[in-house]
BAKETI-360295 format. One record per residue (C-alpha): residue number from 1; x, z, y. Coordinates in steps of 0.1 Angstrom, whole numbers, plus 5000, padded with zeros to 4 digits. Layout:
BEGIN
<pos=NUM; xx=X; zz=Z; yy=Y>
...
# end
This chain:
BEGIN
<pos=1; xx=5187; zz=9409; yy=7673>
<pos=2; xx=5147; zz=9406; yy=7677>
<pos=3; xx=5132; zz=9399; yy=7648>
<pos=4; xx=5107; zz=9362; yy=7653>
<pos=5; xx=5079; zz=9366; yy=7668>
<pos=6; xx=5045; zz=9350; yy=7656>
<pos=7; xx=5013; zz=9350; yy=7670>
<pos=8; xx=4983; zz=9333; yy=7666>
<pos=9; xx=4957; zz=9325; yy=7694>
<pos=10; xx=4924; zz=9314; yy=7683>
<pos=11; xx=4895; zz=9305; yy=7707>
<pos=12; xx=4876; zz=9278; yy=7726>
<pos=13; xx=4849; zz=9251; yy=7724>
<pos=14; xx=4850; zz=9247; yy=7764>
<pos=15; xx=4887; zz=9242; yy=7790>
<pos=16; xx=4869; zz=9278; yy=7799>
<pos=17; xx=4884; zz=9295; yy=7771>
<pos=18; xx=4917; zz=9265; yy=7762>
<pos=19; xx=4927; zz=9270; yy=7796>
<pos=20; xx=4940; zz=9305; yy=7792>
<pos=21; xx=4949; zz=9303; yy=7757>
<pos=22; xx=4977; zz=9272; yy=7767>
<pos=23; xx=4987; zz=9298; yy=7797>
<pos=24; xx=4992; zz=9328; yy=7773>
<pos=25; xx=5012; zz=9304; yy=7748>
<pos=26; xx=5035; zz=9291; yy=7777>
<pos=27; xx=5040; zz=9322; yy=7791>
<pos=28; xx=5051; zz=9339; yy=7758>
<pos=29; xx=5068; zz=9309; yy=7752>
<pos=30; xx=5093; zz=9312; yy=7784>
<pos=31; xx=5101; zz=9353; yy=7777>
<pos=32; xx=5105; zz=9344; yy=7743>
<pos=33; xx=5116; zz=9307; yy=7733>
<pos=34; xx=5118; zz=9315; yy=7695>
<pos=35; xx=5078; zz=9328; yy=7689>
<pos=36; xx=5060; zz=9304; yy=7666>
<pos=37; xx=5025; zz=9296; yy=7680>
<pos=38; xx=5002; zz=9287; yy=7659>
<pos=39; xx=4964; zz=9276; yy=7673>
<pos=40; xx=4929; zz=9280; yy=7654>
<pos=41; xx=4905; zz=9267; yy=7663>
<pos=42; xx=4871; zz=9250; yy=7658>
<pos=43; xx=4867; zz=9212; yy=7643>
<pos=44; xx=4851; zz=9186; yy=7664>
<pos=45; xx=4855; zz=9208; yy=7693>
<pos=46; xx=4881; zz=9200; yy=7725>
<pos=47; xx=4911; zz=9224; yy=7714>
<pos=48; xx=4917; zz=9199; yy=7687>
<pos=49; xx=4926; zz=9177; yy=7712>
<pos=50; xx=4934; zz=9196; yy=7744>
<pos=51; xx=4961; zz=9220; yy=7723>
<pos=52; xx=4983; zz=9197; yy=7704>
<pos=53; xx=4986; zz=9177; yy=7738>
<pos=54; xx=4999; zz=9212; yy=7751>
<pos=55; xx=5027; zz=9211; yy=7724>
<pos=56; xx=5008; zz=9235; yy=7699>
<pos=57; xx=4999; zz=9231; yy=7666>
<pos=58; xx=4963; zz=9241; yy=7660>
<pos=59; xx=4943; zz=9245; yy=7626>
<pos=60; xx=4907; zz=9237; yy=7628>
<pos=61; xx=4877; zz=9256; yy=7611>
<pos=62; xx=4844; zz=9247; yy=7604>
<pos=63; xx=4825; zz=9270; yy=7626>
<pos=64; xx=4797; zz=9265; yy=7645>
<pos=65; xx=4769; zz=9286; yy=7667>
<pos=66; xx=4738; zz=9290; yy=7656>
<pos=67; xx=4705; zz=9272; yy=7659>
<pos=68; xx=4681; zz=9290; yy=7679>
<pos=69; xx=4656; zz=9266; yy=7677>
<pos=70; xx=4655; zz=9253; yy=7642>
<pos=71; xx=4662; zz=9281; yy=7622>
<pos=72; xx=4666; zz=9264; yy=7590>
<pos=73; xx=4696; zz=9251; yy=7602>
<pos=74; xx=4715; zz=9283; yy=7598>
<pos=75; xx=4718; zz=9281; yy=7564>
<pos=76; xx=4740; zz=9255; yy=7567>
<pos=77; xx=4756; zz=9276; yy=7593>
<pos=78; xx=4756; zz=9304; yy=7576>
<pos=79; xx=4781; zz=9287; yy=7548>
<pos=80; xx=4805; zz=9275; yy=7572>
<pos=81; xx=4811; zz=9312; yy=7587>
<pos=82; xx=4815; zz=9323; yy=7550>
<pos=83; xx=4833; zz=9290; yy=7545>
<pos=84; xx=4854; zz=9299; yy=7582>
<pos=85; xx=4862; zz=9335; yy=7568>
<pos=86; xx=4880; zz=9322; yy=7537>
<pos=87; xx=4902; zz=9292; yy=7555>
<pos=88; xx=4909; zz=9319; yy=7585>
<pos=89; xx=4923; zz=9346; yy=7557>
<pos=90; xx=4942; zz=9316; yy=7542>
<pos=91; xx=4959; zz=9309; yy=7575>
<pos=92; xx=4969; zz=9342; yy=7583>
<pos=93; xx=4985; zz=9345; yy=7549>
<pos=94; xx=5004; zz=9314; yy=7554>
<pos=95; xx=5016; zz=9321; yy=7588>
<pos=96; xx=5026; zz=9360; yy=7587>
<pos=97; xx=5014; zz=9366; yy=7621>
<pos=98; xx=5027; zz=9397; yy=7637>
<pos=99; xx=4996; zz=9401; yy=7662>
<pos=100; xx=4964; zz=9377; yy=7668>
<pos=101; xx=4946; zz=9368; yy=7701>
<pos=102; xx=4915; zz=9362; yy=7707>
<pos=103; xx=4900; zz=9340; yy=7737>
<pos=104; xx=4864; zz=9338; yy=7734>
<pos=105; xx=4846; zz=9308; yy=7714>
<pos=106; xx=4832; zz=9300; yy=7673>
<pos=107; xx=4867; zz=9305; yy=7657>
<pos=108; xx=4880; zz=9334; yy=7673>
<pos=109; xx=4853; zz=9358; yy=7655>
<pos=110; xx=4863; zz=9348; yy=7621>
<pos=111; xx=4899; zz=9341; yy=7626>
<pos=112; xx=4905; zz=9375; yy=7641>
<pos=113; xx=4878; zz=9397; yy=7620>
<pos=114; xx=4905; zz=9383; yy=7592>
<pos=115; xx=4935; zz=9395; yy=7610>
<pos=116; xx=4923; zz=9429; yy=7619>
<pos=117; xx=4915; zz=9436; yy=7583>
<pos=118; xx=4945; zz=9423; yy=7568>
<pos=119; xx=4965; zz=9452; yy=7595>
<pos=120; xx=4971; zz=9428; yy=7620>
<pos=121; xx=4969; zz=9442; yy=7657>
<pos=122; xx=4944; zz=9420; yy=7677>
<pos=123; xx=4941; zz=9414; yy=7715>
<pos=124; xx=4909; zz=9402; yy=7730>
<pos=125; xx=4908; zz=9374; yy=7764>
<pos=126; xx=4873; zz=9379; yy=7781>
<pos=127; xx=4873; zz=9357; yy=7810>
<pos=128; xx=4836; zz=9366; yy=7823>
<pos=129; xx=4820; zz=9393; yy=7840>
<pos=130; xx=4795; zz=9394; yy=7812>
<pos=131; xx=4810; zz=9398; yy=7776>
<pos=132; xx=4808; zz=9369; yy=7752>
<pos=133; xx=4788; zz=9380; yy=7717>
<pos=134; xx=4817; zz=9367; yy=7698>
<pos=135; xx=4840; zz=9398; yy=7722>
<pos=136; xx=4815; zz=9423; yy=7720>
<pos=137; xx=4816; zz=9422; yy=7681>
<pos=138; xx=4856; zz=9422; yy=7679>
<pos=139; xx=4857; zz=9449; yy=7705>
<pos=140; xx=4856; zz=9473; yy=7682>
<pos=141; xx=4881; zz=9461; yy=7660>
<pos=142; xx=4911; zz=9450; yy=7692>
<pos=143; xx=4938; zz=9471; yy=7703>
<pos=144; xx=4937; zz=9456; yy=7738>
<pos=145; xx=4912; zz=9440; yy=7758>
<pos=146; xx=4924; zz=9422; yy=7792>
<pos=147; xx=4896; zz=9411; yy=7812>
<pos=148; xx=4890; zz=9398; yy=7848>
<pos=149; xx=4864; zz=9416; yy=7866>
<pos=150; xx=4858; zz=9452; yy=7868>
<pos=151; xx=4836; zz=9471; yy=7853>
<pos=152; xx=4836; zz=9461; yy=7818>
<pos=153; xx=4833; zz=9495; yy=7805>
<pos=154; xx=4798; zz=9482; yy=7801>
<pos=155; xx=4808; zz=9462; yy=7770>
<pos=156; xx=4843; zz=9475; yy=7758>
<pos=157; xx=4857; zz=9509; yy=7749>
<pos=158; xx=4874; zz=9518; yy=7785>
<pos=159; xx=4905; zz=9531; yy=7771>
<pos=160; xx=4911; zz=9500; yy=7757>
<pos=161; xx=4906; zz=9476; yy=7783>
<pos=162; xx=4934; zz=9461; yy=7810>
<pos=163; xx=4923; zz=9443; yy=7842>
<pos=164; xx=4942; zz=9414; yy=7842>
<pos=165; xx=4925; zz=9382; yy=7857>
<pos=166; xx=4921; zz=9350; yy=7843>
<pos=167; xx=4953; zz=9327; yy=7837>
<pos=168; xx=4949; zz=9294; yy=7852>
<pos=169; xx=4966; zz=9260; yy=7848>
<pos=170; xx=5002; zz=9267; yy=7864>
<pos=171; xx=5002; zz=9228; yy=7881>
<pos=172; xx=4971; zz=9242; yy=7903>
<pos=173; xx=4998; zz=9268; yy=7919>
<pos=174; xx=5024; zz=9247; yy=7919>
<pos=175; xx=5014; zz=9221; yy=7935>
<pos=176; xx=5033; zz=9209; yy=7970>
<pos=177; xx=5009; zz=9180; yy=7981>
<pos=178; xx=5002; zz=9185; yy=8020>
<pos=179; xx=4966; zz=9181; yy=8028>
<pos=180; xx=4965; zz=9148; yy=8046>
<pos=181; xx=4988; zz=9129; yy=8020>
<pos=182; xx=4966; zz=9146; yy=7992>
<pos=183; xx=4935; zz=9131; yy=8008>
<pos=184; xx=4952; zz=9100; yy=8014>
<pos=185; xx=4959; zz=9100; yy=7978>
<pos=186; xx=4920; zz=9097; yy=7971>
<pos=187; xx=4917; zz=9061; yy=7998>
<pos=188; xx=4903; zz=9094; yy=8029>
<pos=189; xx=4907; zz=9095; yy=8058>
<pos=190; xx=4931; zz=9130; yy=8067>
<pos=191; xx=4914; zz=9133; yy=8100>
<pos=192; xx=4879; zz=9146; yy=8085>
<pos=193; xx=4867; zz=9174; yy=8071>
<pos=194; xx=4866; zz=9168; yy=8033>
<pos=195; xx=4841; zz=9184; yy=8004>
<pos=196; xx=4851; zz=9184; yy=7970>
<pos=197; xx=4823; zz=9185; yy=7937>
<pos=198; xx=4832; zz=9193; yy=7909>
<pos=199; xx=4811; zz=9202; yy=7876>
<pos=200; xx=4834; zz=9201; yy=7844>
<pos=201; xx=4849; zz=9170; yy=7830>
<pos=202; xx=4815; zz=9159; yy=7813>
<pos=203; xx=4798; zz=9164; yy=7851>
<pos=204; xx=4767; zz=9183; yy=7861>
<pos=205; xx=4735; zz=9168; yy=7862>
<pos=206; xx=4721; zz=9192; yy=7894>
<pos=207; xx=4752; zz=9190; yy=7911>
<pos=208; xx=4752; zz=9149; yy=7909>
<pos=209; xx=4712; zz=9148; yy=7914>
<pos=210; xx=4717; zz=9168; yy=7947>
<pos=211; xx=4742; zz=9141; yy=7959>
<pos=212; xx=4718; zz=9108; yy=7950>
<pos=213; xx=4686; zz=9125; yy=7963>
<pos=214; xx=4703; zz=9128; yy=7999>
<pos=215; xx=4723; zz=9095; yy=8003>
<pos=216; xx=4714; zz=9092; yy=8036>
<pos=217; xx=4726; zz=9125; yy=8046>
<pos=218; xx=4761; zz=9121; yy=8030>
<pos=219; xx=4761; zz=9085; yy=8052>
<pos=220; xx=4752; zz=9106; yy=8088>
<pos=221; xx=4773; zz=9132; yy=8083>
<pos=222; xx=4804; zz=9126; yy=8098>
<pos=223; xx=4822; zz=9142; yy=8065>
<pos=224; xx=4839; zz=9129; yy=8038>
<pos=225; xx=4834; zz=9132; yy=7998>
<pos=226; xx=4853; zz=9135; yy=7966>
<pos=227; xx=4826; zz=9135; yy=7943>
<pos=228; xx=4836; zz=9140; yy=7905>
<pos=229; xx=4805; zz=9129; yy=7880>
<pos=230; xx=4820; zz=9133; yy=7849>
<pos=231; xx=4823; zz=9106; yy=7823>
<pos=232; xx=4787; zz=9111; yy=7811>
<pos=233; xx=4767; zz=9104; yy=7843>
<pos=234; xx=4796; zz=9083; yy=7856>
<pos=235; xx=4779; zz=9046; yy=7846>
<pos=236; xx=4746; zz=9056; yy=7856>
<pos=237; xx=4758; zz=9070; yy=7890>
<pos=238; xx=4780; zz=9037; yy=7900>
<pos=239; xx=4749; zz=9021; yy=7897>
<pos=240; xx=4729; zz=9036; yy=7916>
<pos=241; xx=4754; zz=9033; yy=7944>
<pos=242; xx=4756; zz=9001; yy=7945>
<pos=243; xx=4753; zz=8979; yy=7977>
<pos=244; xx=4752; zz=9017; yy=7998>
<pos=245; xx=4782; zz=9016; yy=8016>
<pos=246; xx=4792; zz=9049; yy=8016>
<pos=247; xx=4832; zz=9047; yy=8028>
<pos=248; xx=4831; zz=9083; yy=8032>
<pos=249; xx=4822; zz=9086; yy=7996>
<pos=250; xx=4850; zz=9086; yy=7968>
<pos=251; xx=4834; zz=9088; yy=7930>
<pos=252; xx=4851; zz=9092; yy=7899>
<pos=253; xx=4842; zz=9097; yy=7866>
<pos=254; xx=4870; zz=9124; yy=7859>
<pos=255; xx=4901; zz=9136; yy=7885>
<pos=256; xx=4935; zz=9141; yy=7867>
<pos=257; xx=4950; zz=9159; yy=7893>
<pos=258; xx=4931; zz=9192; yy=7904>
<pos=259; xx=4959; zz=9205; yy=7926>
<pos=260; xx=4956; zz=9172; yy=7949>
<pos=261; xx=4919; zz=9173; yy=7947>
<pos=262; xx=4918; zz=9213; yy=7956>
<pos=263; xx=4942; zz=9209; yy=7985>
<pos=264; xx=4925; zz=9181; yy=8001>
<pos=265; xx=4891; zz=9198; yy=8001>
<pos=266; xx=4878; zz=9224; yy=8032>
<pos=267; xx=4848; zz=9232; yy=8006>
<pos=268; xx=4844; zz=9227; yy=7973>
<pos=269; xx=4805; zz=9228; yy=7953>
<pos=270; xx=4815; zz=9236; yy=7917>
<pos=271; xx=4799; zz=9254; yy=7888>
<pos=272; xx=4805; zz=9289; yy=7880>
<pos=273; xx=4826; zz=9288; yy=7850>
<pos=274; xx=4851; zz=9317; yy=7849>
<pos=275; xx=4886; zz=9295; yy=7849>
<pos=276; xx=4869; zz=9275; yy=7879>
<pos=277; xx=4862; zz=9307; yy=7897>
<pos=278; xx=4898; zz=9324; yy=7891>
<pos=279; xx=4916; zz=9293; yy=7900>
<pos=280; xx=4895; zz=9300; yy=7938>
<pos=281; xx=4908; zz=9330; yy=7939>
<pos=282; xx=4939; zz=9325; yy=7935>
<pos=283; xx=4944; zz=9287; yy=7959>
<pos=284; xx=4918; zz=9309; yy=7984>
<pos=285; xx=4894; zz=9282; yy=7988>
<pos=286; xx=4861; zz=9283; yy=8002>
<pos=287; xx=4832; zz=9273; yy=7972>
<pos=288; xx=4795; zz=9269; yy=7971>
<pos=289; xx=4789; zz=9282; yy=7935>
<pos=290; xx=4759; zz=9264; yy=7917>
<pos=291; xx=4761; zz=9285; yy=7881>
<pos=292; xx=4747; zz=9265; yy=7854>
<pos=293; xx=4717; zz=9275; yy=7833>
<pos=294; xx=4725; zz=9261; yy=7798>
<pos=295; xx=4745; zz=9288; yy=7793>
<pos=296; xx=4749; zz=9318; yy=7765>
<pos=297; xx=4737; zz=9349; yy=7785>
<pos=298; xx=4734; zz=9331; yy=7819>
<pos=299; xx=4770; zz=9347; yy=7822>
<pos=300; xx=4778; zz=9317; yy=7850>
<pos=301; xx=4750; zz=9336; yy=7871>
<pos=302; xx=4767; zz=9369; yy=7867>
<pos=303; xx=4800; zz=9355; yy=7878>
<pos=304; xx=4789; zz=9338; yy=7905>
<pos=305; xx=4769; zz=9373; yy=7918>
<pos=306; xx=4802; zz=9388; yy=7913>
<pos=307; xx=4816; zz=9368; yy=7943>
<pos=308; xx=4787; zz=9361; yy=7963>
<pos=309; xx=4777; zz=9396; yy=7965>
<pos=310; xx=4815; zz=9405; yy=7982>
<pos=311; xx=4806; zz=9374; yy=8005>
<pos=312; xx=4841; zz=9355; yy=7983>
<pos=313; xx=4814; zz=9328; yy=7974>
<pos=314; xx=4781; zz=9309; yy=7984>
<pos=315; xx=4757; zz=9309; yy=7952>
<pos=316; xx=4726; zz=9290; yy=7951>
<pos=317; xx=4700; zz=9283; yy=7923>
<pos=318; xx=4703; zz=9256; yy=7896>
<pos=319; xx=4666; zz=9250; yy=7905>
<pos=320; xx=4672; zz=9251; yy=7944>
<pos=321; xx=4702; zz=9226; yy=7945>
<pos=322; xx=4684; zz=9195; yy=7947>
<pos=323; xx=4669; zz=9203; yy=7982>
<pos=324; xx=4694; zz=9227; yy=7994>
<pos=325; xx=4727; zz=9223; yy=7985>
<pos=326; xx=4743; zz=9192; yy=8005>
<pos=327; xx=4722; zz=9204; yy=8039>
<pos=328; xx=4744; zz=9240; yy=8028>
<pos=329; xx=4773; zz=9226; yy=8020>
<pos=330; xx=4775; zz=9205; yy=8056>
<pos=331; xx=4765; zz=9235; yy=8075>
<pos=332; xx=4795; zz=9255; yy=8057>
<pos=333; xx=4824; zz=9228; yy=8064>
<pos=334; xx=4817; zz=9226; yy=8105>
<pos=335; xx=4816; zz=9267; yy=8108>
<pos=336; xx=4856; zz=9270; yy=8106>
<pos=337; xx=4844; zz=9310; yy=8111>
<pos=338; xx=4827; zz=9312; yy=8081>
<pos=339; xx=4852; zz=9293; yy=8062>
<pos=340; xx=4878; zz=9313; yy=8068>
<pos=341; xx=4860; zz=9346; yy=8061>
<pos=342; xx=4846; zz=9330; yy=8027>
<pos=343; xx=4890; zz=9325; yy=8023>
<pos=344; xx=4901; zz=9356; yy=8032>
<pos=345; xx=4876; zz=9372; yy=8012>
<pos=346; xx=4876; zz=9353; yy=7979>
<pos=347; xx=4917; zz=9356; yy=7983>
<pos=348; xx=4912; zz=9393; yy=7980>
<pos=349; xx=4899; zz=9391; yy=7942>
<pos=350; xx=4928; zz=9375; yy=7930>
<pos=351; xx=4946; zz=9390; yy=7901>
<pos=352; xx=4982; zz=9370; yy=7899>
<pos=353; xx=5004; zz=9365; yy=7870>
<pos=354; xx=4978; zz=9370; yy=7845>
<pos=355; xx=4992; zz=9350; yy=7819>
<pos=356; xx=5024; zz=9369; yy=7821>
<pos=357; xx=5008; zz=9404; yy=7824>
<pos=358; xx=4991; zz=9393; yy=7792>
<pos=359; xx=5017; zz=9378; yy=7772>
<pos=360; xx=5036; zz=9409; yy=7778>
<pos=361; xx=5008; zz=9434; yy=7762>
<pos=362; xx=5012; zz=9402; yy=7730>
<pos=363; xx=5044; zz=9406; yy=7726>
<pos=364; xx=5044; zz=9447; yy=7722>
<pos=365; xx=5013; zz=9447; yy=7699>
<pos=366; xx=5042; zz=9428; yy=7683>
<pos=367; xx=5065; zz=9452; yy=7682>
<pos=368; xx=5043; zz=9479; yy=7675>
<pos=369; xx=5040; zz=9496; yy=7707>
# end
């Protein structure tokens, strides 16, 4: 009989890095139904909602980044990594984790800095195509690093690292909606070419500023749109809208259902966020990339690059968007040639089964091989 398995996975701060942590959990959770899970993560931040709604427990630690701009601040900071370090240890010796993960994000350097000095092997998540700090450092310290683009031997020992793609939420795959009844689902009409924007669950100001600069466009252009604001921009938006008339126009504050939304779309304008761009991949959708600036390490720019350059994406400037990107984005939807090559050639970087490939290299750290 197998002796019980126990892991910890420790990460976050954005759906970026929860994302793949739930999809690791579930899928060691379906090869091996007994493993106890256990979640740390960072207090105040979404995990602490996002992963007990996943069925996970989760402990939270006071970490936070630091202040680049008022550097007094960090002192402050500076005790809650010390502060971090101590409750991480603490948790570790409570749980008797037989191997730790790390997916990017405040609480995974602390929680698995811990871990590898108390003996315990540690696997790394990067989900970008330019290293997180917090992944660099741990490098170093990890067994295994799975990652999603190639080339990382520019961060991480080589002989440690396993190309593995990003894990995505499993509803976006399994999804059987048909186009027309998922566009009827959103009050469209199935008949018309249809563009999805999407920028995170907050919303992205560029991405929404581009749409209310050219109303007049979106009214003339024979298309339709599901236009995602995100709850922050979302009050400010309807008002502004009022009295247009836009029937081609559906707005929402937040969509719950991304596989509906993804299948009813020709093109989709998103961000460049590294779940967001596996997830393309993998449905084969056609995206105008508009990575955001706010960034650590302007690693949305580098992922974006990473498609556009292999013609998988179109990627235009933060600073550009405004004036460019709805004139691009209608050009794109009514040349069915270049939609389908943007497809066939963004299908092509898919890595499948990543949460399974991943789980798999958990589970024999484990064990010990």
């Amino acid at each position: 009989m197998e002796k019980e398995l126990r892991v910890i996975i420790s990460g976050g701060g954005t759906g970026g890095h929860i994302f793949p942590a739930v999809s690791i959990a579930n899928a060691i959770k379906a090869m091996r139904p007994d493993a106890k899970i256990l979640f740390v993560g960072a207090l105040g931040r979404m995990e602490m909602q996002r992963v007990p709604a996943a069925g996970y427990e989760i402990k939270g630690l006071p970490i936070c980044g630091f202040d680049r701009k008022n550097l007094l601040k960090n002192v402050k900071v500076l005790y809650k990594i010390w502060k971090s370090q101590r409750m991480a240890k603490m948790i570790i010796k409570d749980f008797h984790p037989q191997v730790a993960v790390g997916v990017g994000g405040y609480a995974s350097g602390p929680t698995l800095n811990k871990a590898a000095a108390m003996g315990i092997p540690c696997l790394i998540q990067e989900q970008n195509s330019y290293a997180g700090v917090t992944n660099k450092l741990l490098a170093k310290k990890a067994e295994k690093i799975c990652v999603a683009y190639e080339g990382m031997e520019r961060f991480f020992p080589a002989e440690k690292i396993i190309l593995t793609g990003n894990p995505v939420r499993q509803a976006l795959l399994d999804t059987t909606i048909t186009r027309e009844d998922a566009i009827r689902s959103f009050g469209l009409d199935p008949e018309k070419k249809t563009i999805l924007l999407v920028g995170g669950s907050l919303g992205a100001r560029t991405i929404n500023e581009s749409m209310l600069r050219h109303l007049d466009l979106i009214k003339e252009s024979g298309l339709q749109f599901i236009w995602q604001t995100g709850k922050y921009y979302s009050a400010e938006i309807n008002d502004k809208l009022k009295g247009q008339n836009l029937s081609n126009l559906k707005v929402t504050d937040f969509i719950t259902d991304m596989g509906a939304a993804y299948r009813a779309a020709d093109l989709v304008i998103s961000r460049a966020g590294a779940s967001s761009i596996s997830e393309f991949c993998l449905i084969g959708k056609p995206v105008i990339l508009v990575p955001s600036p706010n960034v650590a390490e302007d690693h949305q720019t580098k992922n974006a690059l990473a498609l556009s350059t292999r013609d998988a994406a179109i990627y235009i400037k933060d600073a550009e968007a405004p004036d460019v990107l709805l004139q691009t984005a209608i050009e794109t939807v009514n040349d069915a040639a270049k939609l389908k090559s943007l497809s066939e050639n963004v299908l092509k970087l898919a890595l499948p089964d990543s949460a399974n490939i991943i789980a798999k290299e958990v589970i024999n750290l484990a064990n010990g091989i």
